[in-house]
Structures are given as C-alpha cells and as structure tokens.
Short mmCIF file of the C-alpha atoms (twelve columns), coordinates in Angstrom:
data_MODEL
# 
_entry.id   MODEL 
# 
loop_
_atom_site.group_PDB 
_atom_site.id 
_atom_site.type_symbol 
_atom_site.label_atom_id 
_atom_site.label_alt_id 
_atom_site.label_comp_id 
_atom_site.label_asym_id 
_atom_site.label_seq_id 
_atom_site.Cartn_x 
_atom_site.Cartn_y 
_atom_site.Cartn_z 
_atom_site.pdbx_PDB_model_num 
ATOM 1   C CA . UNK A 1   -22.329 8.861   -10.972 1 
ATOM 2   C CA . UNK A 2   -24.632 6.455   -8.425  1 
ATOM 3   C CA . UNK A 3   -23.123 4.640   -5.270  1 
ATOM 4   C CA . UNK A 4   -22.949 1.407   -7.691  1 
ATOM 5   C CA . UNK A 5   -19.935 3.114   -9.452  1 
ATOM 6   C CA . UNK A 6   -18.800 4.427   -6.451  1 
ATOM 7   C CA . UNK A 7   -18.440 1.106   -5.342  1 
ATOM 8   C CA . UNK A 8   -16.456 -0.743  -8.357  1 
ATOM 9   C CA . UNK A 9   -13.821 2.183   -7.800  1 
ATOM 10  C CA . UNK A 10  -13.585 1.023   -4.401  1 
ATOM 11  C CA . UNK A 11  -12.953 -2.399  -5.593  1 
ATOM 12  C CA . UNK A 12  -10.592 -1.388  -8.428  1 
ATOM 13  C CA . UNK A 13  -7.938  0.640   -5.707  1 
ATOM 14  C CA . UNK A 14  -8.355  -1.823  -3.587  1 
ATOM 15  C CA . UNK A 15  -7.283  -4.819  -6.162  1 
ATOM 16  C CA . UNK A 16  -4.262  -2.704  -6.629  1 
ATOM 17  C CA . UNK A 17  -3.462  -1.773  -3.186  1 
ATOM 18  C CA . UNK A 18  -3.560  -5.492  -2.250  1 
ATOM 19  C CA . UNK A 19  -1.035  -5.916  -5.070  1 
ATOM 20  C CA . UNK A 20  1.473   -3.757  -4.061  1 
ATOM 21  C CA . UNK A 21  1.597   -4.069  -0.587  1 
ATOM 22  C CA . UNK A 22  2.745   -7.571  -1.551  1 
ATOM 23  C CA . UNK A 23  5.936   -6.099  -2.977  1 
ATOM 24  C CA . UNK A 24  6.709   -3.727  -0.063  1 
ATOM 25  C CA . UNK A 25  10.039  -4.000  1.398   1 
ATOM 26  C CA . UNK A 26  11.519  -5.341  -1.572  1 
ATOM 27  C CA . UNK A 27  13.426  -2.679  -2.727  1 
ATOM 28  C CA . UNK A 28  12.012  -3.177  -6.535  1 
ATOM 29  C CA . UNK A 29  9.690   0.293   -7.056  1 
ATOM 30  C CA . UNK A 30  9.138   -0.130  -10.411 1 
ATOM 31  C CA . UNK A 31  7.708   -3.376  -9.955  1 
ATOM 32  C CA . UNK A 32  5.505   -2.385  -7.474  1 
ATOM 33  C CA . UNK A 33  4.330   -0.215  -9.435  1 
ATOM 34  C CA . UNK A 34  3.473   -2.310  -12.528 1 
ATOM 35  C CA . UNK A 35  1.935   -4.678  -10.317 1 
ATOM 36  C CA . UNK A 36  -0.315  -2.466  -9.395  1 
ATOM 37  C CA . UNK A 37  -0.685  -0.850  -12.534 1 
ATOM 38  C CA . UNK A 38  -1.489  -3.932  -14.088 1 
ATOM 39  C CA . UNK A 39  -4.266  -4.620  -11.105 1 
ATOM 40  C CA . UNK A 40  -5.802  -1.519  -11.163 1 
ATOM 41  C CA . UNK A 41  -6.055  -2.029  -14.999 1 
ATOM 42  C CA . UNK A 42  -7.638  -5.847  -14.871 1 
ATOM 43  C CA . UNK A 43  -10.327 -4.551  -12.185 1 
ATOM 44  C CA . UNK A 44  -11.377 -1.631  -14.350 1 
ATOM 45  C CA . UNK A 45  -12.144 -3.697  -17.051 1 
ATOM 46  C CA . UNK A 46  -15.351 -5.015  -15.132 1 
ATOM 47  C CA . UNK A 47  -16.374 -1.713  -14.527 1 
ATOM 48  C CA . UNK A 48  -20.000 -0.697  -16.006 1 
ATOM 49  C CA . UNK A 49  -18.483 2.931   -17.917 1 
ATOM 50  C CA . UNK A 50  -16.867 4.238   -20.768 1 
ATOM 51  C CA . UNK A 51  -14.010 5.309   -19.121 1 
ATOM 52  C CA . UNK A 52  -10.962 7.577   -20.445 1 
ATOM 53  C CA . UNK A 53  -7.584  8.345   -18.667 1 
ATOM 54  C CA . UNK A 54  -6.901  11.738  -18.421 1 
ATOM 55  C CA . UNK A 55  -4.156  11.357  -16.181 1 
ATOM 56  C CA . UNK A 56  -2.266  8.243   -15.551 1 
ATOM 57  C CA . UNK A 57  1.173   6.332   -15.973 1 
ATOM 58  C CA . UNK A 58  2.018   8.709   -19.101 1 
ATOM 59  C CA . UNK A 59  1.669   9.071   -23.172 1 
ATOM 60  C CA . UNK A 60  0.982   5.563   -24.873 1 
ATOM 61  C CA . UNK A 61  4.582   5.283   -26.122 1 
ATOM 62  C CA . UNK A 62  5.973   5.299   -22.359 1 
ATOM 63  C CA . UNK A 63  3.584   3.720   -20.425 1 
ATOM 64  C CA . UNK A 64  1.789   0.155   -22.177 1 
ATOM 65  C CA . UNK A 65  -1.173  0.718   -19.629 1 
ATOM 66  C CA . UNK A 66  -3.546  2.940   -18.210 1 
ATOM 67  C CA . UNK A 67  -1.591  5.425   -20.970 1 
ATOM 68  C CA . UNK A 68  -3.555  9.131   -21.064 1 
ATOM 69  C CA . UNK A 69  -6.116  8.565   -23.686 1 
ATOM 70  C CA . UNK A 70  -6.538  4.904   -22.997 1 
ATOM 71  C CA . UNK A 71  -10.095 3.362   -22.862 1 
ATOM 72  C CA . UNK A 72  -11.195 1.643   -19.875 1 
ATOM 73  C CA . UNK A 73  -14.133 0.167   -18.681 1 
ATOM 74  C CA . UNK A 74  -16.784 -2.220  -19.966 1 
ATOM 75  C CA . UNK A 75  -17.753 0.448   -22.758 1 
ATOM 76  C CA . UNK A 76  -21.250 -0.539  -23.330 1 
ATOM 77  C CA . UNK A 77  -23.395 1.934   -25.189 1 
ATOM 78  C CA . UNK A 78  -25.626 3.153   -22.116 1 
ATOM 79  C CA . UNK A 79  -22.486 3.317   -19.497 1 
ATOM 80  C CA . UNK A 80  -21.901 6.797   -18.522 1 
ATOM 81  C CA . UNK A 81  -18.988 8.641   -19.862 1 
ATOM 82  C CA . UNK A 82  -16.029 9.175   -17.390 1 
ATOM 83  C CA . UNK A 83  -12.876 10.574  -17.111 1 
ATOM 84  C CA . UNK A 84  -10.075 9.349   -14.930 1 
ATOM 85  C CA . UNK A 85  -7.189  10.597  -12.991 1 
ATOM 86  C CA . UNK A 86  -5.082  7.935   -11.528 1 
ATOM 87  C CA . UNK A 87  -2.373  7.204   -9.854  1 
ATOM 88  C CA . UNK A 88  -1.611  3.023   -9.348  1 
ATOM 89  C CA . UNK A 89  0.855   3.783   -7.021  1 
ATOM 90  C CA . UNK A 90  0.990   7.064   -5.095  1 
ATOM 91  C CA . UNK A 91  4.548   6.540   -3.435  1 
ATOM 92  C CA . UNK A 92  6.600   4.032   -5.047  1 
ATOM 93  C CA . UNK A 93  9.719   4.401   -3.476  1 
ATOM 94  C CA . UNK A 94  8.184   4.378   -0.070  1 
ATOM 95  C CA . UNK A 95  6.312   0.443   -1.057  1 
ATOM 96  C CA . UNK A 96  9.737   -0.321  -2.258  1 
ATOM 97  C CA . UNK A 97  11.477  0.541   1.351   1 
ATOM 98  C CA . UNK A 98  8.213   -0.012  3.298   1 
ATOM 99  C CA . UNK A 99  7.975   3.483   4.138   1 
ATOM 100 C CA . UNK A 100 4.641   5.387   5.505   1 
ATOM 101 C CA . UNK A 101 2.119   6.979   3.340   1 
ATOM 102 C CA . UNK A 102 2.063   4.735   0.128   1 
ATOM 103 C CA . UNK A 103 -1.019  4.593   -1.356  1 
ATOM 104 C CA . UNK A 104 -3.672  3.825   -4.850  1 
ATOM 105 C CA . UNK A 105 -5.683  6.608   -5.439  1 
ATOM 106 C CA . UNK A 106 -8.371  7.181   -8.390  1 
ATOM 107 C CA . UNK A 107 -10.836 10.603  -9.234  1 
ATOM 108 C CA . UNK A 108 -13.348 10.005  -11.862 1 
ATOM 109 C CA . UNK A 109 -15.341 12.985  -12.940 1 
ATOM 110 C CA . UNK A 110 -18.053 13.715  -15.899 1 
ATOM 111 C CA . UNK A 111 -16.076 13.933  -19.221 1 
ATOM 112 C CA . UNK A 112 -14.065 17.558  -18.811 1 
ATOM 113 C CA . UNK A 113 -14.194 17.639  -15.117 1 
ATOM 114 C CA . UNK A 114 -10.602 16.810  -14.818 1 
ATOM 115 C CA . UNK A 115 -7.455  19.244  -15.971 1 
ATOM 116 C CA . UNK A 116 -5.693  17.228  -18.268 1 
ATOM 117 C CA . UNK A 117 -2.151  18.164  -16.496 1 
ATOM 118 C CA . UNK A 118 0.965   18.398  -17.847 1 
ATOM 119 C CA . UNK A 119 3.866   16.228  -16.250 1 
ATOM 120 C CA . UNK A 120 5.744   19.363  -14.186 1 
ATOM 121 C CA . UNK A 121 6.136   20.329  -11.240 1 
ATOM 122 C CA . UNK A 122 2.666   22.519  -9.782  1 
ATOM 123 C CA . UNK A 123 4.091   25.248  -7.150  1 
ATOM 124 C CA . UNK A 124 1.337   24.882  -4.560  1 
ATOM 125 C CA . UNK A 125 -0.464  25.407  -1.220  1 
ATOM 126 C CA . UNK A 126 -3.358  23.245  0.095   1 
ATOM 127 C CA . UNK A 127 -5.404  23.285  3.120   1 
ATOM 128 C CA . UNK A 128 -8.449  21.703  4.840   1 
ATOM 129 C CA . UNK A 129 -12.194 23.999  4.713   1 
ATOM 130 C CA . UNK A 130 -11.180 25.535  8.299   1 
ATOM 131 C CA . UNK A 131 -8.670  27.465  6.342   1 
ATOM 132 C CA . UNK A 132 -10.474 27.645  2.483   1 
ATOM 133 C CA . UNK A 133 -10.222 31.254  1.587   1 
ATOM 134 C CA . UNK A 134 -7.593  32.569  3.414   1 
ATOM 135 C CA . UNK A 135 -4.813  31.524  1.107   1 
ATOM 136 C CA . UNK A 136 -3.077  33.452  -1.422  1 
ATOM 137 C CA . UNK A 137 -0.426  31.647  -3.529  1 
ATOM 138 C CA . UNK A 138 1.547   35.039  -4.457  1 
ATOM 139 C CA . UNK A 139 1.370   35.764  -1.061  1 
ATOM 140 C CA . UNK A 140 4.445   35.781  1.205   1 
ATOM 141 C CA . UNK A 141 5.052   32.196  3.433   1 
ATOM 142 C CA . UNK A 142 4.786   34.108  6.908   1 
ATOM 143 C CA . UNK A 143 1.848   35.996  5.663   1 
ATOM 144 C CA . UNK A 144 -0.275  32.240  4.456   1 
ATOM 145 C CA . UNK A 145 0.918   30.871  7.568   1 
ATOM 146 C CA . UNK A 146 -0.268  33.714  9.456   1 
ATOM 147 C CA . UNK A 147 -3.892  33.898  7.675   1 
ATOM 148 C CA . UNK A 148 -4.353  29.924  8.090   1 
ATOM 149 C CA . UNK A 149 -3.449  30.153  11.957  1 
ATOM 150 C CA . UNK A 150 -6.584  33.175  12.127  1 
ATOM 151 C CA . UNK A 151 -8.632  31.094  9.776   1 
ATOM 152 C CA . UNK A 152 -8.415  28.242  12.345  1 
ATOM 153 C CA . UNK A 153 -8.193  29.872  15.372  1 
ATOM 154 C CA . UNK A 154 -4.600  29.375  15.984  1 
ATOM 155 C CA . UNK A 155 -1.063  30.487  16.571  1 
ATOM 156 C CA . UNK A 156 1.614   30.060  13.714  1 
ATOM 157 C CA . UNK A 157 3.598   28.201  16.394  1 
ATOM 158 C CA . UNK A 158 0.509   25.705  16.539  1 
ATOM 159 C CA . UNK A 159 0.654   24.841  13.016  1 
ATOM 160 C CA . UNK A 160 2.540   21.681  11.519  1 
ATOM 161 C CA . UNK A 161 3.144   22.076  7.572   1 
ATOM 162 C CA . UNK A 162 4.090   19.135  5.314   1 
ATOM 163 C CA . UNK A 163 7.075   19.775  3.134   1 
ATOM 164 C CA . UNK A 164 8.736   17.604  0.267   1 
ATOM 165 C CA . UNK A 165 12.100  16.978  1.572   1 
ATOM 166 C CA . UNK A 166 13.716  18.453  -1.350  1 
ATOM 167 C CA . UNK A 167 16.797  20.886  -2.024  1 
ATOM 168 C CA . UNK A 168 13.838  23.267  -3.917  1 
ATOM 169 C CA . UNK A 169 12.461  23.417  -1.244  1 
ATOM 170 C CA . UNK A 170 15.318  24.821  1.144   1 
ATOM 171 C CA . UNK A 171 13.881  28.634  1.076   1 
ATOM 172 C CA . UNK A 172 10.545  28.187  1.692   1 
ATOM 173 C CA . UNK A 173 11.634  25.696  4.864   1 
ATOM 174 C CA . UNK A 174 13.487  28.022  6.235   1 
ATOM 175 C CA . UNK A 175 10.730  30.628  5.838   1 
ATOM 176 C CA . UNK A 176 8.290   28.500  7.588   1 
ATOM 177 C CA . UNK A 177 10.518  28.212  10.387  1 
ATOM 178 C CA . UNK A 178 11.305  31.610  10.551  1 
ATOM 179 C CA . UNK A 179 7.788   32.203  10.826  1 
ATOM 180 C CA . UNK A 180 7.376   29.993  13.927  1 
ATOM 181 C CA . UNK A 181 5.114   27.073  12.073  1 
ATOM 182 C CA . UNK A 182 6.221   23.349  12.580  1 
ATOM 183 C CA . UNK A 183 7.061   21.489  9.341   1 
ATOM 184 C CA . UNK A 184 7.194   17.589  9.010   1 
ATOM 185 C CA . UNK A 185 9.457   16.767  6.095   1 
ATOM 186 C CA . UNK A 186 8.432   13.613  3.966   1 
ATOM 187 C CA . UNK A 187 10.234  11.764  1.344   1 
ATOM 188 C CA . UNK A 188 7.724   11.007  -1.112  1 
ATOM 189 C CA . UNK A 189 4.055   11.508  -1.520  1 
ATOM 190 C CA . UNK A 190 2.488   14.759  -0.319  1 
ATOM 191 C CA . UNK A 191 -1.030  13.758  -1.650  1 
ATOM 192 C CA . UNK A 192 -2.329  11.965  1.058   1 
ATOM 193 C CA . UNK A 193 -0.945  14.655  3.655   1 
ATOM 194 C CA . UNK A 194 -2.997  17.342  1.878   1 
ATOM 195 C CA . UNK A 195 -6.249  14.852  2.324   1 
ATOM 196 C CA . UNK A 196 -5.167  14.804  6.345   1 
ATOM 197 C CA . UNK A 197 -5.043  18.543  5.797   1 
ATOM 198 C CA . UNK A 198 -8.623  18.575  5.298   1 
ATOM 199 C CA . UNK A 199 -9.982  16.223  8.151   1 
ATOM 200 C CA . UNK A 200 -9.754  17.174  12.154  1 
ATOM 201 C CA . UNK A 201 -7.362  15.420  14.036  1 
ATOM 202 C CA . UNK A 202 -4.452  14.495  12.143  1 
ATOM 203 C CA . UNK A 203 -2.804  17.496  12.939  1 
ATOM 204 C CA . UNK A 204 -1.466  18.650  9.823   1 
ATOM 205 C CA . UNK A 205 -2.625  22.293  8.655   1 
ATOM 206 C CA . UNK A 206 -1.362  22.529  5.086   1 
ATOM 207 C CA . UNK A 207 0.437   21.235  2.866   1 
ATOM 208 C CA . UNK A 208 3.355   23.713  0.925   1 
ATOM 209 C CA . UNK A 209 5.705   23.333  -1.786  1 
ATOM 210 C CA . UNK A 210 6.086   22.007  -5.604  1 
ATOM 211 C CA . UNK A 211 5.307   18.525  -6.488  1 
ATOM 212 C CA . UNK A 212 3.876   16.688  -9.322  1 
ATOM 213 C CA . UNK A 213 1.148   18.422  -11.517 1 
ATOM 214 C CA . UNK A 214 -1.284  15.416  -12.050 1 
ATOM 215 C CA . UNK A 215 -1.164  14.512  -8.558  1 
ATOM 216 C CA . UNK A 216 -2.370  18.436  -7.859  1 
ATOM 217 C CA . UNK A 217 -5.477  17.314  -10.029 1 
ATOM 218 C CA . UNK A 218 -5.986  14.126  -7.800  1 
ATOM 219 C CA . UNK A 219 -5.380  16.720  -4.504  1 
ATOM 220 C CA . UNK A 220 -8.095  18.945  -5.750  1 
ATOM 221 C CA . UNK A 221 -10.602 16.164  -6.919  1 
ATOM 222 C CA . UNK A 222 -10.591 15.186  -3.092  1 
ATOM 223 C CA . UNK A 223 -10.591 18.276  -1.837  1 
ATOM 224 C CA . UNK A 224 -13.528 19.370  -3.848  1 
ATOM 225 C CA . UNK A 225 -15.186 17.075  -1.941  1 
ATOM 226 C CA . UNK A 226 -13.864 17.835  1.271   1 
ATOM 227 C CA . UNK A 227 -14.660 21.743  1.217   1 
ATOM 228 C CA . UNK A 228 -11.003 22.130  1.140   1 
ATOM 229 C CA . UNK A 229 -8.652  24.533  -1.181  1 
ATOM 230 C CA . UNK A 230 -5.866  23.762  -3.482  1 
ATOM 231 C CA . UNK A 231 -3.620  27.158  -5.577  1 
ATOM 232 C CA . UNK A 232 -1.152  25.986  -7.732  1 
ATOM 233 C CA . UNK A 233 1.119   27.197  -10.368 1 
ATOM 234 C CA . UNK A 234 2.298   24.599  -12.861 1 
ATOM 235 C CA . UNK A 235 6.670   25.571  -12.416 1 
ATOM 236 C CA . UNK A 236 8.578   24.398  -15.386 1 
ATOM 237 C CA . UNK A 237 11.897  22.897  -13.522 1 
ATOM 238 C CA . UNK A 238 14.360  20.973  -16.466 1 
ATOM 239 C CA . UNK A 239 14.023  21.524  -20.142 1 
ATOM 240 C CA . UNK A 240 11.212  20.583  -22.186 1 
ATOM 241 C CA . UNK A 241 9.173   21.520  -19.431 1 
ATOM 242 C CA . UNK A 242 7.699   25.305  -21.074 1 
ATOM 243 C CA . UNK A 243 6.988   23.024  -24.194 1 
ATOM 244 C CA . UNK A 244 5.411   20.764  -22.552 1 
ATOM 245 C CA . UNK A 245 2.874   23.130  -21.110 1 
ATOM 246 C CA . UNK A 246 2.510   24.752  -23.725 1 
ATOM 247 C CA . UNK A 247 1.644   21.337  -25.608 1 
ATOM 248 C CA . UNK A 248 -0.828  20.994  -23.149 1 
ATOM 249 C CA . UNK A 249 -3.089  24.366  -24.505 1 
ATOM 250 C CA . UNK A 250 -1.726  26.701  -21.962 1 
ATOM 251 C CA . UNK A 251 0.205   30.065  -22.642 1 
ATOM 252 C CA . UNK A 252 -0.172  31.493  -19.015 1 
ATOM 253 C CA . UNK A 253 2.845   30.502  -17.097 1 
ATOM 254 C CA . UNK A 254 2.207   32.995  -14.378 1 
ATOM 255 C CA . UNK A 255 -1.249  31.427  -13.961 1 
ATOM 256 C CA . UNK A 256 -2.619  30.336  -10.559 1 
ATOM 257 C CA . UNK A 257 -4.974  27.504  -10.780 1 
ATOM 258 C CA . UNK A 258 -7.502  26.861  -8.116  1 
ATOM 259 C CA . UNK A 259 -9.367  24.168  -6.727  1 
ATOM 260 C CA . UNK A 260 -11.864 24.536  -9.360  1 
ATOM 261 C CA . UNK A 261 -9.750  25.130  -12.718 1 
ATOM 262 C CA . UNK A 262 -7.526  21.547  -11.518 1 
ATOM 263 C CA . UNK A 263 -11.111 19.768  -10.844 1 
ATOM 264 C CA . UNK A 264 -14.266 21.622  -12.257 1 
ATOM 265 C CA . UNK A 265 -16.612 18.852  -12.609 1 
ATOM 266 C CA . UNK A 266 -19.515 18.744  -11.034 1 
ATOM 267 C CA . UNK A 267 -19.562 15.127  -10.240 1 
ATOM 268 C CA . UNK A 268 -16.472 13.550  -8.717  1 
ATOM 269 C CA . UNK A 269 -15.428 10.514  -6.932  1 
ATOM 270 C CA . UNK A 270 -12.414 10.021  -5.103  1 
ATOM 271 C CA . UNK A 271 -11.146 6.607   -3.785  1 
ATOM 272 C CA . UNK A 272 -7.999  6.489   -2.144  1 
ATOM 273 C CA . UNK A 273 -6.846  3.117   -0.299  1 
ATOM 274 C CA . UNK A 274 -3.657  2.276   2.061   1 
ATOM 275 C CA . UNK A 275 -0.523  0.194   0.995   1 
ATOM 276 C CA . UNK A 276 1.323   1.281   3.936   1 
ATOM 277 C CA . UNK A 277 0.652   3.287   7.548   1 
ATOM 278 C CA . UNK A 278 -0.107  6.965   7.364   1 
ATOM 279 C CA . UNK A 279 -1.792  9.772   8.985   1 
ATOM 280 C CA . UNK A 280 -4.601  8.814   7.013   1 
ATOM 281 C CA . UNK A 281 -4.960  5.650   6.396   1 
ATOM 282 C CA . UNK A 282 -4.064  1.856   7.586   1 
ATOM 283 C CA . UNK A 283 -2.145  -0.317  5.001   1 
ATOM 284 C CA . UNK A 284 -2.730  -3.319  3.737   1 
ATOM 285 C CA . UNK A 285 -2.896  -5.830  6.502   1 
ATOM 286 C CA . UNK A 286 -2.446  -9.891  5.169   1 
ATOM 287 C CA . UNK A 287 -3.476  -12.969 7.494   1 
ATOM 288 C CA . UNK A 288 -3.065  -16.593 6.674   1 
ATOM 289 C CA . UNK A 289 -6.038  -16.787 3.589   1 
ATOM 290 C CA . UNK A 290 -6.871  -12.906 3.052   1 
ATOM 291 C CA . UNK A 291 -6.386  -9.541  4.000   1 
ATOM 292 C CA . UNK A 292 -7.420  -6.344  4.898   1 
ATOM 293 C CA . UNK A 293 -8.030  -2.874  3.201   1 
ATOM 294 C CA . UNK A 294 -8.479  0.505   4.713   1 
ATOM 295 C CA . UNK A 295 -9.385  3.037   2.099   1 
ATOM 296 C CA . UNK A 296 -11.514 6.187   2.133   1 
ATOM 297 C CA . UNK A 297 -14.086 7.396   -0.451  1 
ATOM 298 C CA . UNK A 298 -15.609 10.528  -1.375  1 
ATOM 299 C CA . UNK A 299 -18.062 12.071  -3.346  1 
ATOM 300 C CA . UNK A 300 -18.978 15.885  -4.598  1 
ATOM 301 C CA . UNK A 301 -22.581 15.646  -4.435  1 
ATOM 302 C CA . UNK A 302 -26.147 14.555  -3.802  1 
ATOM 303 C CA . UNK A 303 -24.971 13.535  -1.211  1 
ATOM 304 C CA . UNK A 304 -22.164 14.452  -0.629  1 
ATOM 305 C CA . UNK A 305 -19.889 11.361  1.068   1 
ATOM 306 C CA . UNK A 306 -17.004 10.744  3.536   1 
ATOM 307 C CA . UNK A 307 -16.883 7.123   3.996   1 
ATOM 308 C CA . UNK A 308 -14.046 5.283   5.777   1 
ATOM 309 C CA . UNK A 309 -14.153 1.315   4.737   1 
ATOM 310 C CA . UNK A 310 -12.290 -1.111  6.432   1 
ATOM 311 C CA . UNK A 311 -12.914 -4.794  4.449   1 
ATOM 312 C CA . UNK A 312 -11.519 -7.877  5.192   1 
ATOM 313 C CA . UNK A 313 -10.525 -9.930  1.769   1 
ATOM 314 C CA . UNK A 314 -10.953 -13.474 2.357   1 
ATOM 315 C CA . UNK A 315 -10.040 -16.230 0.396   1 
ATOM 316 C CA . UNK A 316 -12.607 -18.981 -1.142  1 
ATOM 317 C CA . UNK A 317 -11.460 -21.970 0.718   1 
ATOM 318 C CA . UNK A 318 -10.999 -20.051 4.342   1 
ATOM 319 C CA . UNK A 319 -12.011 -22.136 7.091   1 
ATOM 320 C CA . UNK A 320 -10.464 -20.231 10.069  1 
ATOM 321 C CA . UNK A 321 -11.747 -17.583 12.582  1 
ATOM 322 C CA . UNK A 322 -11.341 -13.751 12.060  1 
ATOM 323 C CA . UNK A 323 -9.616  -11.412 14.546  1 
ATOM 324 C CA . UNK A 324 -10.515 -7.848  14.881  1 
# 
C-alpha cells in the first residue's frame, strides 16, 4: 500500500469528519452519523482500489451503506485488493451533544489482514509499547496495573486508566481504585483513548474494560503500528450474542485475542481524524469559506509512519486572509 493510498484515506476521513462536525450540537446522532456515512462513502468511490468492508455500519439488510461485504473503491483491474475496517463516526452521541473525543477513523489492510469481528462486546486491555508485554488479560486488575506501572517506570498511583462509564464496568472500577491507579471515566468512545495510550504525553496509561468488538479491530490496526498491545476476549452480553460468534467461525469463547489475531496483516494503514476536542486530536475547526482538519495517520511498514496533519479546507471562491 504506497503513500498515494495513504493519502486518499486521508482525504476520505477527512470528507466525513468535515460532515459531521457540521451536525454537532444538534442533538440528532443518527444523522450525524449518516452524514458521515454517506461522505465517507462518496470519497471512497474515487479511491484507486478494490476495496471490501470487513467491518463497517453492519449486514446489508441493516445498514444501506458501507454494509460488511460491500465493494468500494474505483475497482479497476490493476488496483490493489483491500480490506476495510471503518467506523464513519466513532462517537455519535458525543457529535450529537458536542462532547470530546468524536472522531472518523478507517484501517485498510491486504485482503485477510483484518478479523472480520462479530458485533459484541470484546473484554479488553490496551496499552502504549512502554508497557507491550507486560499484560495478561486473565490476570488480576491490581496485578496489570502493577506490571504496567514497572513496565513504565512508575507507581500504580501514577497511572490514569480510561474506563467506559458503564454499570459493567462497576467491579473492575472499583478494583482499579483499590489498587491506587487513577481512572478517567468517558461516556462514549474508548478508541481514540487507547491511541493516546500509545503516544507520550497525553497521560493516559491504558485503556480497560469491554466495548465494541469491531472497534477492538480498529484499536489494534493502530496499535500495530504504534508498537502498542491490545488482549481481548469477545464477551457475549444479551442474547443472540453466542450465535452470533459462533456465526462468525469461532467456537472458542474463552479465547484471548491479541494484537495480532484482531489485525494480522502485514500492511496496514490507519487514518483517524477529529470531529470534536480530545486528548488526541483537534476537531474540526470552520471559518467563514473553509475549515480545518486535524487527523493522524499511520502506517505498519517500510516505513513505518506517524504523521500528524493539520489542513486547512478552503473554499473555491475564498478571497480572504488565513489565521493560524
């Protein structure tokens, strides 16, 4: 996958960023998220590949675009095969209130290099390559917390762990503060806090606790890239989950899936770009004729990229003067 197609993935989050941050504050999630959807689907259509969504809005029959299976891409006979993992609106409820951390985020990978995820909830840990190897998902929470703190040179106390606000989740807070680690509770979207995970500075450690299975595959398609380390195990939670994963060619249920079993391929791409404030991550700024994106890409290998782009969008017939 060359920096060209790097490059039109930029362009296709960002397209769909710039849509939904028009809708934030307005209360209406899912229309920010079929505006998006609908973005992100337009822009990939002038993309040079052959393109197939392994994970996106959901089966054909629920979701009219960017459907698992779907074809994308300009298809032409000598564009690479890809696979895609995609998510046109990481977050909706926090657009809809105007919340931090919403954001577009796309993996591609060589055809196979994405788990094809069922739609559960993925019991998991994540954390940045300070702390890669010290992790151990049937572990207890004071013993992880204790190994990541050693792996980075820490106390527990030190640490700050991001946590779904969730009533699931009400053990495993109160073992992380029994432990002594600081937790920052969120309300939606625990992708992009795994991503902070794995770069100095933002001063989260790790991210704990279950959340969606397909975004697991987008956290460990970044973190692939990032040295970082993902465990999860995929937690049926309301029925027709077990039959669901089962659907989905596994048996295992006990199985704990690693960075590399969510995102083997050898060849990934990660684009992730802000529709509101984190961590991580501007949003989506507008001015009088354009805007502005903040997004960050990443690549697996040769060589292997970080990139932080800041872009100003501006409009055809702009006559005015730019402010930095």
């Amino acid at each position: 996958m060359d920096v060209d197609l790097t490059s039109h993935l930029l362009r296709v989050a960002q397209a769909a960023a710039i849509e939904a941050a028009r809708t934030t504050g307005y209360g209406e999630r899912r229309h920010a998220d079929h505006v998006a959807t609908e973005a992100m689907r337009k822009a990939f259509d002038s993309v040079p590949m052959r393109g197939r969504v392994v994970i996106g809005e959901g089966e054909r029959d629920d979701a009219p675009m960017l459907y698992i299976g779907e074809e994308v891409g300009t298809n032409a006979a000598d564009a690479p095969e890809i696979d895609i993992a995609v998510d046109p609106l990481e977050g909706t409820n926090l657009c809809a209130t105007g919340s931090p951390n919403a954001s577009v985020v796309i993996a591609t990978a060589e055809r196979g290099g994405l788990l094809h995820a069922p739609d559960v909830y993925l019991d998991k840990i994540a954390v940045g390559p300070g702390a890669r190897g010290s992790i151990d998902l049937n572990a207890s929470t004071a013993e992880n917390l204790a190994r990541i703190a050693e792996s980075l040179d820490r106390e527990v106390t030190d640490l700050q762990i991001v946590v779904l606000d969730r009533e699931r989740h009400t053990e495993l807070i109160a073992e992380i503060r029994a432990a002594g680690a600081r937790i920052q509770l969120i309300t939606d979207g625990d992708l992009a806090p795994a991503l902070a995970a794995a770069l100095r500075g933002t001063g989260i450690h790790a991210v704990m606790g279950a959340g969606g299975a397909p975004e697991g595959v987008l956290t460990a398609a970044a973190l692939r890239c990032l040295g970082g380390e993902i465990q999860g195990r995929l937690m049926p939670a309301k029925p027709g989950d077990e039959d669901r994963i089962r659907a989905a060619g596994i048996d295992d249920l006990d199985r704990v899936y690693r960075t590399e079993d969510l995102a083997p391929g050898k060849n990934i791409v990660f684009t992730i770009t802000g529709v509101t404030e984190s961590n991580l991550l501007r949003g989506v700024r507008f001015f009088g004729d354009g805007c502005r994106t903040h997004s960050l890409v990443l690549t697996s290998r040769g060589p292997r990229m970080v990139r932080f782009v800041d872009e100003i969008h501006i409009s055809d017939d702009y006559r005015g003067t730019l402010l930095l």
